[in-house]
C-alpha positions as CSV (number, residue, x, y, z in Angstrom):
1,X,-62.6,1.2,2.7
2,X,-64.1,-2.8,3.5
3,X,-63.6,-4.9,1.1
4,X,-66.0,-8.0,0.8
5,X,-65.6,-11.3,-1.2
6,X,-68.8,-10.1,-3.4
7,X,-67.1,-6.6,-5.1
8,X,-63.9,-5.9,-6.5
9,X,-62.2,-2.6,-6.3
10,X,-60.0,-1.5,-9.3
11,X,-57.0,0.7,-8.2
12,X,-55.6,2.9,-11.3
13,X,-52.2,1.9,-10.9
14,X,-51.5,5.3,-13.8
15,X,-49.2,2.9,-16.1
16,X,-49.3,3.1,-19.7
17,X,-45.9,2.3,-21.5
18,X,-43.1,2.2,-19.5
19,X,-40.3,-0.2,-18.5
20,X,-40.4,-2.1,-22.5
21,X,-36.7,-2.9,-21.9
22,X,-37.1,-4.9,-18.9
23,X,-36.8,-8.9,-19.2
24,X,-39.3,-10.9,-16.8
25,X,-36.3,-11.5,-14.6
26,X,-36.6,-7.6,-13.6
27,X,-39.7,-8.0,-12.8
28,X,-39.1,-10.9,-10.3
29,X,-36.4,-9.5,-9.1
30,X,-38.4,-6.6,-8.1
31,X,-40.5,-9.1,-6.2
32,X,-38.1,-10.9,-4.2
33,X,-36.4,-7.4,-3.1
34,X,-39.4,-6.6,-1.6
35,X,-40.0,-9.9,0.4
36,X,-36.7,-9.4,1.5
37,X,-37.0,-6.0,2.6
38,X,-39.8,-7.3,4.7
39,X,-38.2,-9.8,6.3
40,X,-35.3,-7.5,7.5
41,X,-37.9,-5.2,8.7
42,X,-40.1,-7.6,10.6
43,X,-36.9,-9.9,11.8
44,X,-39.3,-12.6,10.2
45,X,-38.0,-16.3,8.4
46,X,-36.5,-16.0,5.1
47,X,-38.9,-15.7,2.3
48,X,-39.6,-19.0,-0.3
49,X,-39.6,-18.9,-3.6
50,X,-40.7,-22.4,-5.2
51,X,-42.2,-23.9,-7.9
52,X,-45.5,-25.3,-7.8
53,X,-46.0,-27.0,-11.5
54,X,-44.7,-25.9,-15.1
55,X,-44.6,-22.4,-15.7
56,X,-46.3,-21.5,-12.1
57,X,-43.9,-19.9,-9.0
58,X,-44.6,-18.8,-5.6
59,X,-42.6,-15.9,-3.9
60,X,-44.0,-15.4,-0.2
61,X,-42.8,-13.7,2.5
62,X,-43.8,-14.2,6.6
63,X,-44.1,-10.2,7.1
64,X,-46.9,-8.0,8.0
65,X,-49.4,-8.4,4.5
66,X,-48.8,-6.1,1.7
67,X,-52.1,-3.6,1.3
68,X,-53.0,-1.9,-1.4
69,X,-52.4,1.6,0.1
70,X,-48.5,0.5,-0.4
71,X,-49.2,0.9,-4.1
72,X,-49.7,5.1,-3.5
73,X,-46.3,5.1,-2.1
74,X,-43.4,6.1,-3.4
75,X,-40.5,7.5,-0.9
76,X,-40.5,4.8,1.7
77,X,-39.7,6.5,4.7
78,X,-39.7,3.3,6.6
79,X,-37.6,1.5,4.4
80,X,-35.1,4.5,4.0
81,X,-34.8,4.8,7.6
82,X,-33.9,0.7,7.7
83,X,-30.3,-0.4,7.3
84,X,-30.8,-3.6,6.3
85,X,-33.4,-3.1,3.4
86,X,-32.5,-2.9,-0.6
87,X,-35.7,-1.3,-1.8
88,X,-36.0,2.7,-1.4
89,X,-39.1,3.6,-3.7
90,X,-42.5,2.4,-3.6
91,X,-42.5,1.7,-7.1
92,X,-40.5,-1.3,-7.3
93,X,-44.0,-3.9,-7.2
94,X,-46.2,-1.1,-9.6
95,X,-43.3,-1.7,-12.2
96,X,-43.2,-5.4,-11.7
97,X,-46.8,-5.6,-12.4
98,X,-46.4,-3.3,-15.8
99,X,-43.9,-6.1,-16.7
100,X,-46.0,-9.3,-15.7
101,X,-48.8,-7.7,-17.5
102,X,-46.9,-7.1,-20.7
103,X,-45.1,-10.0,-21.0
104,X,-48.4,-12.1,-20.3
105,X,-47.5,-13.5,-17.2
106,X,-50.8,-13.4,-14.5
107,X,-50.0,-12.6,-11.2
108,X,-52.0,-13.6,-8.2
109,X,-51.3,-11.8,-4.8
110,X,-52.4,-12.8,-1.1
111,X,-52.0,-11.2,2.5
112,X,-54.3,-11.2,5.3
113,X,-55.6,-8.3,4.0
114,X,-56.5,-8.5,0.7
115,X,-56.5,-10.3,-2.7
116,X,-55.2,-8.9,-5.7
117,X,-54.6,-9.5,-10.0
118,X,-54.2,-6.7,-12.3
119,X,-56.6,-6.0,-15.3
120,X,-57.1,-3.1,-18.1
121,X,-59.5,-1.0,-17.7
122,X,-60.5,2.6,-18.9
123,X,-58.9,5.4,-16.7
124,X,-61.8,7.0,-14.2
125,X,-63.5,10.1,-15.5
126,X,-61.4,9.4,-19.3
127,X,-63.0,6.1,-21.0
128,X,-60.8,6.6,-24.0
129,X,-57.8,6.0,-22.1
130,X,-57.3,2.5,-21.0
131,X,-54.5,1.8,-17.8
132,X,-52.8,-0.8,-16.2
133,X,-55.4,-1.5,-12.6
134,X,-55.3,-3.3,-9.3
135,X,-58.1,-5.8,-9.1
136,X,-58.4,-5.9,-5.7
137,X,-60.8,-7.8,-3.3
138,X,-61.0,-9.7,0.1
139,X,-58.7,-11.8,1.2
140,X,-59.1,-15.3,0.7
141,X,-56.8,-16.3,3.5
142,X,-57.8,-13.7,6.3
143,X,-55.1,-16.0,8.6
144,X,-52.5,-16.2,6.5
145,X,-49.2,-14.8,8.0
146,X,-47.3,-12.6,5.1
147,X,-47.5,-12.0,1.5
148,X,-47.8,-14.9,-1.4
149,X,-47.0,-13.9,-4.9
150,X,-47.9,-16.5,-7.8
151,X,-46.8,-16.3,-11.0
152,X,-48.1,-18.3,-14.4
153,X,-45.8,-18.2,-17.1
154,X,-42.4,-17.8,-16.3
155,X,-40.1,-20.0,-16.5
156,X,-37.5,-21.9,-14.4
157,X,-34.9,-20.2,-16.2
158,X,-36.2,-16.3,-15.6
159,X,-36.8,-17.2,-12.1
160,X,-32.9,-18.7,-11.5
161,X,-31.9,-15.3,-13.3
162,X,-33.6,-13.3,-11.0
163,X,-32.4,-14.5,-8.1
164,X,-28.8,-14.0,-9.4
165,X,-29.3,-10.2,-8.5
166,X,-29.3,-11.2,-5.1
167,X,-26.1,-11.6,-3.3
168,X,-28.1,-13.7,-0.7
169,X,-28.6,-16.5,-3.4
170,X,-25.1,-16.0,-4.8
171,X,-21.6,-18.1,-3.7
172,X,-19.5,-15.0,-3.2
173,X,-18.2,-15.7,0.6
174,X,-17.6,-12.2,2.8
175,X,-13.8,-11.2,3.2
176,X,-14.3,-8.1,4.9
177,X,-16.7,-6.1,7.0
178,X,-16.3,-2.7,6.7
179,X,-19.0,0.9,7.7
180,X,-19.6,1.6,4.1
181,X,-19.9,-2.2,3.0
182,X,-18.2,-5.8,2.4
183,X,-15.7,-6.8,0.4
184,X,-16.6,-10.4,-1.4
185,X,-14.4,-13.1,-2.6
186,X,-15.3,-14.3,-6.4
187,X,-16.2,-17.9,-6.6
188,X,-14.1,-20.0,-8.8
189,X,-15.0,-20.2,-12.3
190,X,-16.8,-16.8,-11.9
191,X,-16.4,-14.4,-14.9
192,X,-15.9,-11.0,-13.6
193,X,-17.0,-9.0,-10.1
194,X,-20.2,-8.1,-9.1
195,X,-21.0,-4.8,-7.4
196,X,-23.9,-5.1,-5.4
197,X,-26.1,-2.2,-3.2
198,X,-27.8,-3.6,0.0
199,X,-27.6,-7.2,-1.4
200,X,-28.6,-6.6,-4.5
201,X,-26.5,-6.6,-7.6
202,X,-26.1,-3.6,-10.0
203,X,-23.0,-3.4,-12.0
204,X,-20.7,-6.0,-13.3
205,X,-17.0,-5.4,-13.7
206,X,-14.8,-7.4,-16.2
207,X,-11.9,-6.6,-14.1
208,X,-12.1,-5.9,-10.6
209,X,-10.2,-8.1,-8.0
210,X,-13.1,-8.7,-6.0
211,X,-16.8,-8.1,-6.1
212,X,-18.5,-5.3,-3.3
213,X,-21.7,-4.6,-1.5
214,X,-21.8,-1.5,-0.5
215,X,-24.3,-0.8,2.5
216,X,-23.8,3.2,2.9
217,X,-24.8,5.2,-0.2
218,X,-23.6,8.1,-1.6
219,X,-26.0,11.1,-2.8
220,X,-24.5,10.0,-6.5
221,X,-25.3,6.6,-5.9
222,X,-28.6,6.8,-5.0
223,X,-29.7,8.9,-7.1
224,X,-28.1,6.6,-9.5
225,X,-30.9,3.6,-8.3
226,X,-33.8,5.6,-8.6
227,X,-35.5,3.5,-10.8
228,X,-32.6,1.7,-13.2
229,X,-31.1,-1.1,-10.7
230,X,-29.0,-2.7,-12.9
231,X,-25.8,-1.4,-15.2
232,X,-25.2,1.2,-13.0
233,X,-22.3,3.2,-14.3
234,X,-18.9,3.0,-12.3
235,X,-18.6,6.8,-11.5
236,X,-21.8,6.0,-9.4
237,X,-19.9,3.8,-6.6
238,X,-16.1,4.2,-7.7
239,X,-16.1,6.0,-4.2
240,X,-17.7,3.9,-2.3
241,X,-15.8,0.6,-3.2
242,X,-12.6,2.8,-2.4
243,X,-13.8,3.6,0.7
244,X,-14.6,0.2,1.1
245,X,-11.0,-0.8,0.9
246,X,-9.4,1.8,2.8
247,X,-11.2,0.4,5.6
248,X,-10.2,-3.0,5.2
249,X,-7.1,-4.2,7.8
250,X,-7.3,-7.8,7.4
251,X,-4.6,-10.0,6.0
252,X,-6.2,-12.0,3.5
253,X,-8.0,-8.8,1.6
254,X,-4.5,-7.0,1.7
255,X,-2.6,-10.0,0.7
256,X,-4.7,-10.2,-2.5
257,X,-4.2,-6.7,-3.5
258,X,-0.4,-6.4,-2.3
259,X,0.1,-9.9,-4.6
260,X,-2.0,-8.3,-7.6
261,X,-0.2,-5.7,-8.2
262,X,3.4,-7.6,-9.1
263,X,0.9,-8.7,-12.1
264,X,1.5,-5.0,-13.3
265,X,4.3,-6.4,-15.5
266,X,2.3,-9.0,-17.6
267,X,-0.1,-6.2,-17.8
268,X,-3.0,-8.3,-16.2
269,X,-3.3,-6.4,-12.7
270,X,-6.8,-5.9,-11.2
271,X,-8.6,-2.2,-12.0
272,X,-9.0,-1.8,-8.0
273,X,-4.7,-1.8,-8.1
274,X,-4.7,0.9,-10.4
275,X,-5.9,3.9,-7.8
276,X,-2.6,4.4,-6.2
277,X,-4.5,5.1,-2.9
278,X,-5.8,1.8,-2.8
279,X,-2.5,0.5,-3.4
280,X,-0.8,2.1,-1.1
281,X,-3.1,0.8,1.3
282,X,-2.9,-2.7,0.3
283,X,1.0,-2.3,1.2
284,X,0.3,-0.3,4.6
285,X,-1.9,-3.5,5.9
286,X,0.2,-6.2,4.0
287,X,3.3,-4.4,6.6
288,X,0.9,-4.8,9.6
289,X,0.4,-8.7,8.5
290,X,3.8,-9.5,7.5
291,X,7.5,-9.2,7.0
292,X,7.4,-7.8,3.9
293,X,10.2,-5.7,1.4
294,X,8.3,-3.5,-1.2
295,X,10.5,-3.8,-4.4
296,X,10.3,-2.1,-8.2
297,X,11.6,-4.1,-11.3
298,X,14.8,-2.5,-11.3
299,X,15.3,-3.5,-7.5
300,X,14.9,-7.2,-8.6
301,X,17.7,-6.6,-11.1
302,X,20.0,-5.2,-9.8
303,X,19.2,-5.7,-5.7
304,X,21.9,-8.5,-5.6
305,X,22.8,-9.3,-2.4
306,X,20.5,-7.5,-0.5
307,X,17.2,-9.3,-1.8
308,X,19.2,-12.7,-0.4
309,X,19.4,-11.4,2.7
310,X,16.2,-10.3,3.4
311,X,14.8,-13.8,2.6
312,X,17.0,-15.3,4.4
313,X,15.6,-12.9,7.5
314,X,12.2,-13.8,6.5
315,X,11.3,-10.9,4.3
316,X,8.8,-11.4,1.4
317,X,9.7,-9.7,-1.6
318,X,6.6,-8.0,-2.5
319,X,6.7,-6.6,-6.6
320,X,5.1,-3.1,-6.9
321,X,5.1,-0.5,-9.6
322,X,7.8,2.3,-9.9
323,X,5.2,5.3,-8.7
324,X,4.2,2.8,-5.7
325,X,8.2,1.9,-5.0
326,X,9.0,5.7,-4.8
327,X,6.4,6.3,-2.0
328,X,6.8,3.4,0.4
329,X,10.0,4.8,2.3
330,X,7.0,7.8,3.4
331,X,4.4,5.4,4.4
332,X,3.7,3.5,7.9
333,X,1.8,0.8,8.7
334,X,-1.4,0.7,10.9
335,X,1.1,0.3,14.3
336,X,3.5,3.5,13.2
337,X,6.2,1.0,11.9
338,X,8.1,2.4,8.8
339,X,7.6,-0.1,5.5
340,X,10.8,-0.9,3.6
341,X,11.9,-0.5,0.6
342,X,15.4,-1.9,-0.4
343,X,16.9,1.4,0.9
344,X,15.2,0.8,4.5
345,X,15.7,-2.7,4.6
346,X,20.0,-2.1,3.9
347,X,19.3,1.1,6.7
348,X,17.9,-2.1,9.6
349,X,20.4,-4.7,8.1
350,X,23.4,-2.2,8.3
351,X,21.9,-1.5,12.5
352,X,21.8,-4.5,13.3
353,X,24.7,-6.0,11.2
354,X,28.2,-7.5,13.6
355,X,31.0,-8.4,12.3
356,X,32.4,-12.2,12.4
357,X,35.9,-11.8,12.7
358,X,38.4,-14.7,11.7
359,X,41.3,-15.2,14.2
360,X,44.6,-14.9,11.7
361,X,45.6,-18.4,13.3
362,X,42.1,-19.9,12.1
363,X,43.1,-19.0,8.6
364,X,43.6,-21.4,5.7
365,X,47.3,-21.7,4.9
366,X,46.6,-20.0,1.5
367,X,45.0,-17.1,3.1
368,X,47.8,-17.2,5.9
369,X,49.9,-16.5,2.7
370,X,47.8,-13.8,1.5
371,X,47.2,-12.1,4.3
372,X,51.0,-11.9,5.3
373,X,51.4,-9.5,2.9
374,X,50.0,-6.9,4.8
375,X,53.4,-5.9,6.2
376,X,55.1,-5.9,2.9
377,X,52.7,-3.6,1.3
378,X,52.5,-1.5,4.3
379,X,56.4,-0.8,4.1
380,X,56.4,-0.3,0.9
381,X,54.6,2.4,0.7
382,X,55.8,4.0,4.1
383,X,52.9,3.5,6.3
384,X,52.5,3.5,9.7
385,X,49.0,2.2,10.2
386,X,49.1,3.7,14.0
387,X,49.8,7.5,12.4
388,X,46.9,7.2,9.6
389,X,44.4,5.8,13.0
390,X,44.7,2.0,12.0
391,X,45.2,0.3,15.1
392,X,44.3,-3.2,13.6
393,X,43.6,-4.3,10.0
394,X,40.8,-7.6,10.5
395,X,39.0,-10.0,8.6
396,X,35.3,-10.8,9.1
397,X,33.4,-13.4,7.5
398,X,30.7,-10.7,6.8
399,X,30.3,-6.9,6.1
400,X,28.1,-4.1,6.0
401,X,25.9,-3.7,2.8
402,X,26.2,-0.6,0.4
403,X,24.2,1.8,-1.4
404,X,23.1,-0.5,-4.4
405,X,22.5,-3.3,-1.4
406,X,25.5,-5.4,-1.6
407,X,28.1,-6.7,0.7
408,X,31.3,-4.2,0.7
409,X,34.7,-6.0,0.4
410,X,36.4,-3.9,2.7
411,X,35.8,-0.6,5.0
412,X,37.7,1.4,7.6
413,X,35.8,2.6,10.8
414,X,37.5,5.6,11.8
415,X,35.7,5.2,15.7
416,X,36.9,1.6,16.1
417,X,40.7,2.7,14.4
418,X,40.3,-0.2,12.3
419,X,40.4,-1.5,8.5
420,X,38.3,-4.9,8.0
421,X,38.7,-6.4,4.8
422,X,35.9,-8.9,3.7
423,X,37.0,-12.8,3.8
424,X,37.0,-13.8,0.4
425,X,38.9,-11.0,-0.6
426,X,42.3,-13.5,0.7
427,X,41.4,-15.7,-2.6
428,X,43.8,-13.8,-4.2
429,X,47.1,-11.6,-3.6
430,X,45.2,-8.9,-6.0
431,X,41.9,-8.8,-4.5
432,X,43.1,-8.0,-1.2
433,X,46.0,-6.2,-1.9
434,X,43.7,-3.8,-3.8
435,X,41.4,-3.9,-0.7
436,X,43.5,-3.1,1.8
437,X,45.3,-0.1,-0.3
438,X,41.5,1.6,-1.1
439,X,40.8,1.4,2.9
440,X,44.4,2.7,3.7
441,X,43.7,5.6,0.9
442,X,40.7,6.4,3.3
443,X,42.1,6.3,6.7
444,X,45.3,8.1,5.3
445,X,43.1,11.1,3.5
446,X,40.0,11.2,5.5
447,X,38.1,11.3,2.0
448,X,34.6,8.8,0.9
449,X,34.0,7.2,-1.9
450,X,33.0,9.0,-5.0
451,X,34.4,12.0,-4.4
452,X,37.2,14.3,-6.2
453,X,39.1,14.1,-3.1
454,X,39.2,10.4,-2.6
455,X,40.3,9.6,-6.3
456,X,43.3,12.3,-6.0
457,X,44.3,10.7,-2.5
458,X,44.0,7.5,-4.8
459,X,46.0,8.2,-7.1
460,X,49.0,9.8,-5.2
461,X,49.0,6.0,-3.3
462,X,49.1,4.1,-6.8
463,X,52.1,6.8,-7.7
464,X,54.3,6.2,-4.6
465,X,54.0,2.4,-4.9
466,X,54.6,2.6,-8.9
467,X,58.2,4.5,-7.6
468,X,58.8,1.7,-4.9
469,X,57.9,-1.3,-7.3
470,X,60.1,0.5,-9.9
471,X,63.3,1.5,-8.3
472,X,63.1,-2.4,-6.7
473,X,63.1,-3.1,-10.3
474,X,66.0,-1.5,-10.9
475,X,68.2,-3.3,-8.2
């Protein structure tokens, strides 16, 4: 059909009632998404919105002219088949227009190929039934380049909340690129996360970690934005941010989860941290970044020694829940390295661990003293370290760590044929004395710690040296 500047064309645009919940800022926002769209379609500049006077804006894209045969669509094929683009159904400007209208706003539209307003007018064929219509005519600006949408009466303050639904006019800074969509750093001072879909923003979460755009949709999800693109229900793009995540690698994304979820214990950790997949993943990529050593609240209470040494190898202590904790010694990170727990971190300390022996001579004369009563005891009890394999009984500066991760005070190592007894132990007579009797027990009875077998061989050692100490008495 021609149009010419003398006639006007009404276009039944079929609305009655619908949409009465929507504010004016839906109805812009509507707008904008579709001068968007058409910039990401056409690869053309970025669309304007401006004010022109009180109450009056401009919304105009450089794109190929909106028609008024876009108003019968509905599936956009070409926009569905476009990655970039937010909008999906045609319907997005027909319930702008019901909104403008309703809310008494006039609306003024220009492309190269046509002009349009909207106006009531009876339905065709039904004069007793009056519906929403496209006024259309020529276009006033046959050369313009694009699409210019004026609106009187709204104000600065519904256009400002409109463009909040964008992430494009928002502060949140990209973290993460991932297939199914970005991860987004929240701008200080910002209340809550937003979850956006292509850019534009449909749920709000009072307590996610970070805020989302997810670029790849689910079924669920877009079914979910048929025509309701705001408050989108969780359930919709749980998923989806989870996917997200477990595609992220990079430090800074894994740092923040990994340090979010030591905040389990003041009860304020993030909702992302409480999916125990995410989680886990957070700790696989935190490994892949750093020197890390996943620890529970009992770990930090009772690790002891063990958590000294692993800072003082450069390990950060990383806080996670007890369900987390159980699982890390079975995870890997991204290169096929094992992450450690307390456990693994004594199983590398212990492999890597050499002794620091102390030269007798090199001995403080009150550990000299000490330490000459090796013989003494030895006799006393009838030993002859060489028959029990003791070839040498040594001191080392260091030792091995245990199973609750501290430093043992003494051990026998049955391959070297030797007893080491832990420095400090030379403080006093009793300390070592005891020492050096509990490794003897060993090396004598071929028993471990803990056992039945190691407390009777015990035992029988404190007996025979009760006799010798009591029939010295005696004398």
């Amino acid at each position: 059909m021609a149009l010419t500047s003398s006639t006007t064309t009404h276009f039944d645009l079929n609305i009655e009632k619908v949409l009465e919940h929507w504010p004016l800022a839906y109805a812009v926002r509507e707008i904008i998404a579709n001068a968007l769209d058409e910039q990401a379609i056409t690869a053309t500049p970025d669309p304007v919105i401006r004010k022109i006077s009180d109450r009056l804006w401009e919304i105009a894209d450089f794109g190929r002219g909106l028609r008024y045969q876009h108003l019968t669509q509905k599936e956009n094929v070409e926009k569905l088949r476009h990655p970039g683009v937010i909008g999906q159904f045609g319907m997005g400007l027909k319930d702008a227009l019901a909104v403008f209208h309703r809310r008494r706003v006039d609306v003024l539209i220009r492309s190269p190929h046509m002009d349009m307003t909207t106006a009531l007018r009876p339905k065709d064929g039904f004069t007793d039934i009056t519906t929403l219509h496209a006024a259309v005519t020529a276009p006033s600006q046959p050369g313009r380049t694009g699409t210019s949408i004026v609106l009187r009466g709204i104000s600065d303050e519904e256009i400002e909340q409109a463009t909040q639904y964008f992430l494009r006019y928002n502060r949140e800074r990209p973290l993460e690129e991932t297939h199914y969509g970005q991860v987004l750093a929240r701008p200080a001072g910002q209340v809550g996360a937003h979850i956006y879909v292509k850019g534009l923003l449909v749920a709000r979460e009072e307590n996610f970690l970070f805020s989302y755009n997810i670029t790849t949709l689910t079924k669920g999800l877009r079914q979910a934005l048929n025509r309701e693109r705001s408050n989108v229900g969780r359930t919709a793009y749980t998923d989806r941010v989870k996917a997200i995540l477990k595609q992220c690698r990079t430090a800074e994304v894994a740092r923040g989860l990994a340090d979010d979820l030591a905040a389990f214990t003041t009860g304020r950790m993030h909702d992302e941290l409480g999916w125990n997949d995410i989680a886990q993943h957070a700790c696989r990529v935190l490994a892949s970044h750093e020197k890390v050593v996943f620890v529970s609240r009992t770990d930090l209470e009772f690790g002891a020694a063990q958590l000294d040494y692993a800072r003082a190898d450069g390990f950060r202590l990383v806080l996670v829940p007890d369900d987390i904790a159980g699982r890390i010694g079975s995870l890997t990170d991204f290169d096929g390295a094992s992450l450690y727990d307390l456990d693994g971190y004594r199983d590398i300390w212990n492999d890597s661990f050499t002794f620091r022996f102390v030269d007798p001579s090199h001995l403080h004369y009150t550990e000299r003293q000490v330490y000459a009563l090796t013989e003494p005891l030895l006799a006393a009890l009838g030993i002859i370290p060489e028959r029990i394999g003791v070839r040498a009984i040594m001191i080392s500066e260091t030792m091995r760590l245990n199973s609750a991760g501290n430093e043992v005070v003494g051990m026998y190592e049955s391959a070297a044929k030797r007893i080491v007894i832990r420095r400090d132990q030379l403080a006093a007579p009793a300390d070592y004395c005891g020492t050096l009797l509990h490794e003897l027990t060993h090396a004598s009875s071929g028993t471990v710690d803990g056992t039945l077998a190691f407390e009777g061989a015990l035992t029988d050692q404190l007996g025979s040296l009760a006799v010798v100490l009591l029939r010295a008495d005696r004398r």
